[in-house]
C-alpha positions, 0 to 999 in steps of 0.5 A, spaced: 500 500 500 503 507 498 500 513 501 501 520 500 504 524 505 507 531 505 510 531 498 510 524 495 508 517 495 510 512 501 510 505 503 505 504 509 511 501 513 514 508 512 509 514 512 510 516 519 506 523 522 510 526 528 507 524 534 506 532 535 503 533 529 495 536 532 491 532 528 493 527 534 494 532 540 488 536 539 484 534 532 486 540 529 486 538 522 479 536 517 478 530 511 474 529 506 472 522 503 473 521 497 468 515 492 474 511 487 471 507 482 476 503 478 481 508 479 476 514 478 474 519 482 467 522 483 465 529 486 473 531 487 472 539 485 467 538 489 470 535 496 476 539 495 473 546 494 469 544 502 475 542 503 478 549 503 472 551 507 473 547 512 480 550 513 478 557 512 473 555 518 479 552 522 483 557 520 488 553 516 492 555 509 487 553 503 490 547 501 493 546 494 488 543 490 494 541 484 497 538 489 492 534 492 489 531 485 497 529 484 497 526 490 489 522 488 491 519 482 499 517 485 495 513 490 490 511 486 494 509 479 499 505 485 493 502 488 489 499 484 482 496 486 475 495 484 471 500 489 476 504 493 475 510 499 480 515 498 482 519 504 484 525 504 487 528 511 490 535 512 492 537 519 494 543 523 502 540 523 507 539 527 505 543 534 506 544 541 502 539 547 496 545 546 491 548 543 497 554 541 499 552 532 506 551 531 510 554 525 512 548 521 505 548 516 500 543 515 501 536 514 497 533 509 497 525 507 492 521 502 490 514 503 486 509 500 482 503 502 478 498 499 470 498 500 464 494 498 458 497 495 453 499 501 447 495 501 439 497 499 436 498 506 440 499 512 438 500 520 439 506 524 437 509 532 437 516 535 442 517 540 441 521 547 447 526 544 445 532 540 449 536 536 451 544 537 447 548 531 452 554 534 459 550 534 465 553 532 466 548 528 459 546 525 458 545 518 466 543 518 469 536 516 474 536 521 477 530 525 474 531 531 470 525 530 471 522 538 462 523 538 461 520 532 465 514 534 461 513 540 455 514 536 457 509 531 458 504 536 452 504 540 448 504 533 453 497 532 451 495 539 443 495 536 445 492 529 444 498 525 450 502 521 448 509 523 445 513 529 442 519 528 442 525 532 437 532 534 440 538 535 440 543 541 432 545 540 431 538 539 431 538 531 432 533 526 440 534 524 444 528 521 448 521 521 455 521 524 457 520 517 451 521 513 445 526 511 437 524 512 432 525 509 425 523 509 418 523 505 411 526 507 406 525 503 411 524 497 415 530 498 423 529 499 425 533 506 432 534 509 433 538 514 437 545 512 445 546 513 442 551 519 440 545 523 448 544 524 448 538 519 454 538 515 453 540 507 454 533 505 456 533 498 451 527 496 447 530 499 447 537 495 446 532 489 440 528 491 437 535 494 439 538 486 437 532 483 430 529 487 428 537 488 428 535 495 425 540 500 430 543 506 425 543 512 426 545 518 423 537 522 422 535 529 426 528 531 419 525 532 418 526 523 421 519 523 416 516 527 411 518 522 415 518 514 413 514 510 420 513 507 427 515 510 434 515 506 440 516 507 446 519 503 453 520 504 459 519 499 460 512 500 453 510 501 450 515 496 442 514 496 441 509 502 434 506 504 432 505 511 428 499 513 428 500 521 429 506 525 429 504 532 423 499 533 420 502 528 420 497 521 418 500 514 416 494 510 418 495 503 423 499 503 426 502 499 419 506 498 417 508 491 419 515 492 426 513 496 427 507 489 425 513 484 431 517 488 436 512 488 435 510 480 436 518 479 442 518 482 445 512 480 444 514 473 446 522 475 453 520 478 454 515 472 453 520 467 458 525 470 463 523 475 465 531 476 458 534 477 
C-alpha cells in the first residue's frame, strides 16, 4: 500500500506523522472522503473546494488543490482496486502539547482503502447526544470525530450502521457520517445546513437532483415518514428499513427507489458534477 504524505508517495511501513503533529494532540486538522471507482474519482472539485472551507473555518492555509489531485491519482494509479475510499487528511502540523499552532505548516497525507458497495436498506437509532447548531466548528469536516465514534458504536451495539442525532432545540440534524432525509406525503425533506448538519456533498446532489425540500423537522418526523434515506459519499442514496423499533416494510419506498435510480444514473453520467 503507498500513501501520500507531505510531498510524495510512501510505503505504509514508512509514512510516519510526528507524534506532535495536532491532528493527534488536539484534532486540529479536517478530511474529506473521497468515492474511487476503478481508479476514478467522483465529486473531487467538489470535496476539495469544502475542503478549503473547512480550513478557512479552522483557520488553516487553503490547501493546494494541484497538489492534492497529484497526490489522488499517485495513490490511486499505485493502488489499484475495484471500489476504493480515498482519504484525504490535512492537519494543523507539527505543534506544541496545546491548543497554541506551531510554525512548521500543515501536514497533509492521502490514503486509500478498499470498500464494498453499501447495501439497499440499512438500520439506524437516535442517540441521547445532540449536536451544537452554534459550534465553532459546525458545518466543518474536521477530525474531531471522538462523538461520532461513540455514536457509531452504540448504533453497532443495536445492529444498525448509523445513529442519528437532534440538535440543541431538539431538531432533526444528521448521521455521524451521513445526511437524512425523509418523505411526507411524497415530498423529499432534509433538514437545512442551519440545523448544524454538515453540507454533505451527496447530499447537495440528491437535494439538486430529487428537488428535495430543506425543512426545518422535529426528531419525532421519523416516527411518522413514510420513507427515510440516507446519503453520504460512500453510501450515496441509502434506504432505511428500521429506525429504532420502528420497521418500514418495503423499503426502499417508491419515492426513496425513484431517488436512488436518479442518482445512480446522475453520478454515472458525470463523475465531476
Amino acid at each position: 500500500m503507498k500513501i501520500w504524505l507531505d510531498g510524495g508517495l510512501r510505503d505504509m511501513e514508512s509514512a510516519r506523522v510526528s507524534v506532535f503533529d495536532h491532528g493527534l494532540t488536539v484534532g486540529d486538522g479536517i478530511f474529506e472522503t473521497v468515492k474511487a471507482a476503478h481508479g476514478r474519482t467522483f465529486a473531487l472539485t467538489r470535496h476539495l473546494d469544502r475542503l478549503t472551507r473547512s480550513a478557512r473555518g479552522l483557520g488553516l492555509p487553503d490547501p493546494d488543490h494541484d497538489e492534492i489531485r497529484e497526490a489522488c491519482a499517485a495513490v490511486l494509479a499505485a493502488n489499484p482496486m475495484p471500489l476504493g475510499r480515498l482519504r484525504i487528511t490535512y492537519t494543523g502540523g507539527h505543534g506544541p502539547l496545546g491548543s497554541d499552532r506551531g510554525e512548521h505548516g500543515p501536514t497533509l497525507v492521502v490514503a486509500l482503502g478498499e470498500t464494498s458497495r453499501r447495501p439497499d436498506t440499512t438500520a439506524v437509532i437516535t442517540v441521547p447526544w445532540t449536536r451544537n447548531e452554534r459550534g465553532a466548528l459546525t458545518g466543518l469536516k474536521t477530525t474531531s470525530y471522538a462523538e461520532n465514534v461513540v455514536a457509531l458504536a452504540r448504533a453497532h451495539e443495536h445492529s444498525a450502521s448509523e445513529a442519528l442525532f437532534g440538535n440543541t432545540v431538539g431538531r432533526l440534524c444528521e448521521g455521524t457520517g451521513s445526511n437524512v432525509f425523509v418523505v411526507l406525503d411524497g415530498e423529499i425533506h432534509t433538514p437545512p445546513v442551519a440545523s448544524g448538519c454538515l453540507p454533505g456533498i451527496t447530499r447537495a446532489l440528491a437535494v439538486e437532483w430529487t428537488g428535495a425540500r430543506e425543512t426545518d423537522l422535529p426528531m419525532d418526523v421519523l416516527a411518522r415518514a413514510d420513507e427515510i434515506f440516507l446519503t453520504s459519499t460512500l453510501r450515496d442514496i441509502q434506504a432505511v428499513h428500521r429506525v429504532d423499533d420502528r420497521e418500514l416494510p418495503g423499503a426502499p419506498g417508491p419515492v426513496t427507489a425513484k431517488a436512488m435510480r436518479v442518482f445512480d444514473e446522475r453520478s454515472g453520467d458525470d463523475l465531476d458534477p
